[in-house]
C-alpha positions as CSV (number, residue, x, y, z in Angstrom):
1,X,-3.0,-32.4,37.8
2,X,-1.9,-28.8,37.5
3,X,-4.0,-25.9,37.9
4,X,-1.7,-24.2,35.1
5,X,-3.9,-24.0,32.1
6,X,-2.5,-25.0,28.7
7,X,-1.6,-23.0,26.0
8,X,-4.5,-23.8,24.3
9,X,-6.4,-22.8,27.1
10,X,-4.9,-20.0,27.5
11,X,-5.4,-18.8,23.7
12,X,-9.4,-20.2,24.1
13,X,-9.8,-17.4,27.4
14,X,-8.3,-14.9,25.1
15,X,-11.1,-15.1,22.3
16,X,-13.8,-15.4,24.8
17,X,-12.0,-11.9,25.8
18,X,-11.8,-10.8,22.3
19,X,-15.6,-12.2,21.9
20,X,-17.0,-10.5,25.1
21,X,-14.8,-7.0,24.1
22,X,-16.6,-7.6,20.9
23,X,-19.9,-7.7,22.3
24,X,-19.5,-4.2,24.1
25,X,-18.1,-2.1,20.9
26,X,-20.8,0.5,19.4
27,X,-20.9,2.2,16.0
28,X,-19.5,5.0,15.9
29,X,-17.3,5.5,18.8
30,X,-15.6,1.8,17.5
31,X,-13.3,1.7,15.1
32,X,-14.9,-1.6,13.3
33,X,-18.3,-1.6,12.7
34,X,-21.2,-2.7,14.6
35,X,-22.0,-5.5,11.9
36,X,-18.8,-6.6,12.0
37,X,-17.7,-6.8,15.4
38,X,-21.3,-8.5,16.3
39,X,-20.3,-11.1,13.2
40,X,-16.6,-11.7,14.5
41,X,-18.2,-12.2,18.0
42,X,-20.6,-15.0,16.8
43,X,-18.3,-17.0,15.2
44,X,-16.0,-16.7,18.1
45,X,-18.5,-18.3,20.3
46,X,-19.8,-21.2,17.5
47,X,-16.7,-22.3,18.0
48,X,-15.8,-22.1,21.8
49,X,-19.3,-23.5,22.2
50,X,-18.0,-26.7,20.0
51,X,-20.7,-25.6,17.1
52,X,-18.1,-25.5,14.8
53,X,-15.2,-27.1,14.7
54,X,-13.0,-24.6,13.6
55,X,-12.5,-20.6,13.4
56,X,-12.3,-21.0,9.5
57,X,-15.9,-22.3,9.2
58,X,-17.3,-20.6,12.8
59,X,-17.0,-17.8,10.7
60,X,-18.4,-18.7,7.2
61,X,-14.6,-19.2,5.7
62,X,-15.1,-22.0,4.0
63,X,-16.7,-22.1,0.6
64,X,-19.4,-25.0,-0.1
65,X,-18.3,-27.8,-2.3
66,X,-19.7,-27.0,-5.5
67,X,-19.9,-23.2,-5.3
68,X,-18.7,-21.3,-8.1
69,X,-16.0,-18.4,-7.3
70,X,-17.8,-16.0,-9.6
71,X,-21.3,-15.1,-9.7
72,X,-23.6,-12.9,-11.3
73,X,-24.2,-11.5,-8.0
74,X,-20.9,-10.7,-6.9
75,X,-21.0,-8.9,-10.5
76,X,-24.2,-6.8,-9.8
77,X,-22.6,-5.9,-6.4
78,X,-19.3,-4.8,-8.1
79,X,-21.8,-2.5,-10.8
80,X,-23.5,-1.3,-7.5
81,X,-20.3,-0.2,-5.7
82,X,-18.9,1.2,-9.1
83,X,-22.4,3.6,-9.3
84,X,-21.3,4.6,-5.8
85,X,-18.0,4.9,-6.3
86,X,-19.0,7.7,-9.2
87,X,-21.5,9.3,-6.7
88,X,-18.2,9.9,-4.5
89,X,-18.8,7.4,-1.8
90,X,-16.3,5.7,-0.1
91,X,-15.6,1.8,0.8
92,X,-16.4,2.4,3.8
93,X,-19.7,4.4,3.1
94,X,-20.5,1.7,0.7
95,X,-20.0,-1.0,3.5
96,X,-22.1,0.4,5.9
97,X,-25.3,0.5,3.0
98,X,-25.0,-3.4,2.4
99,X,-24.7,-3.9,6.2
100,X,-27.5,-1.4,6.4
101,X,-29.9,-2.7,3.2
102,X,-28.9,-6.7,4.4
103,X,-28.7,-7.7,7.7
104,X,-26.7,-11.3,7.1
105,X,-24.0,-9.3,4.7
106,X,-21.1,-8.9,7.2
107,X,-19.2,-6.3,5.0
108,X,-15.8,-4.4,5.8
109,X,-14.4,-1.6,4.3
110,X,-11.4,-3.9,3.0
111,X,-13.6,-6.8,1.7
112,X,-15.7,-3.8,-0.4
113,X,-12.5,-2.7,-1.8
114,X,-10.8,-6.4,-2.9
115,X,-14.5,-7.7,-4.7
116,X,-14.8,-4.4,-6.4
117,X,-11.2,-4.2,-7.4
118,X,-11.6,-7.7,-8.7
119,X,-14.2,-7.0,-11.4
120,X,-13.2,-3.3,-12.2
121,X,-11.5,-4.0,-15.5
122,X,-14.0,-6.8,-16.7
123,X,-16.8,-4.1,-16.1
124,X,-14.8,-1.2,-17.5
125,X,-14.5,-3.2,-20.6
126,X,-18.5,-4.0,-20.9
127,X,-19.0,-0.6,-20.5
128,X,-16.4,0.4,-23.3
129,X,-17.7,-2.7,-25.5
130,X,-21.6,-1.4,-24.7
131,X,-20.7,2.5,-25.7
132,X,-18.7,1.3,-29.1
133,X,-22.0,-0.6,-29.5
134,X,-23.9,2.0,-29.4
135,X,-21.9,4.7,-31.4
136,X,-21.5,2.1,-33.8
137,X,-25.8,1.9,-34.1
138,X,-26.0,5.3,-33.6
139,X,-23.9,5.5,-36.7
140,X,-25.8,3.2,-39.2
141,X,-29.0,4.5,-38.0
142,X,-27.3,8.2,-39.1
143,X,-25.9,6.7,-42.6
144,X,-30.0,5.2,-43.2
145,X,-30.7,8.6,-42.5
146,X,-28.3,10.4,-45.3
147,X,-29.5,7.8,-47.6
């Protein structure tokens, strides 16, 4: 047999390099954060220990049968981030307080940025539907008034 190691081999020693360089980063002198180089890290290792059977769900990539896409928490989340957003935080800012306020949320700047885009409109238009709401109240309670 040859003591040349396979490709696959050869790609396993690098992410156990990548896992260990992981390991040694510290917030802030890294460029990732702390949170998110310790989560990349331990799904490395589920799956070079053979916990997992792939990267995709070592690393919680795989949705659960079932699951809906939307949820009324990803919802409250994107409300949240907006509020921030209009305090003049940035993604990355916000990142760091749900890594910070919730320990398992493994939280980048770029996933931030994609789940609030995604419901920016739809809560743009509930605000927009909830002030015209509330003129429109505002304005029969007004026209009781006159009467």
């Amino acid at each position: 047999m040859s003591d040349e190691k396979t490709e696959v081999e050869q790609h396993k020693d690098m992410l156990r390099e990548l896992e260990r360089q992981l390991k040694l980063l510290k917030h802030p002198t890294s460029p990732i954060s702390e949170n998110l180089a310790h989560w990349a890290a331990e799904g490395i290792e589920r799956y070079l220990s053979g916990d997992e059977s792939s990267l995709d769900a070592a690393l919680g990539l795989r949705r659960k049968p079932g699951r809906p896409k939307e949820t009324e928490n990803q919802r409250q989340k994107a409300r949240h981030t907006e509020a921030l957003r209009d305090q003049g935080k940035t993604y990355r800012e916000i990142a760091d307080i749900y890594n910070l306020n919730d320990p398992d949320a493994v939280l980048d700047e770029s996933a931030v940025t994609k789940a609030h885009r995604k419901y920016t409109n739809e809560l743009w238009a509930e605000e927009a539907i909830n002030r015209l709401n509330a003129e429109k109240e505002d304005e029969i309670k007004n026209s009781k008034k006159d009467t």
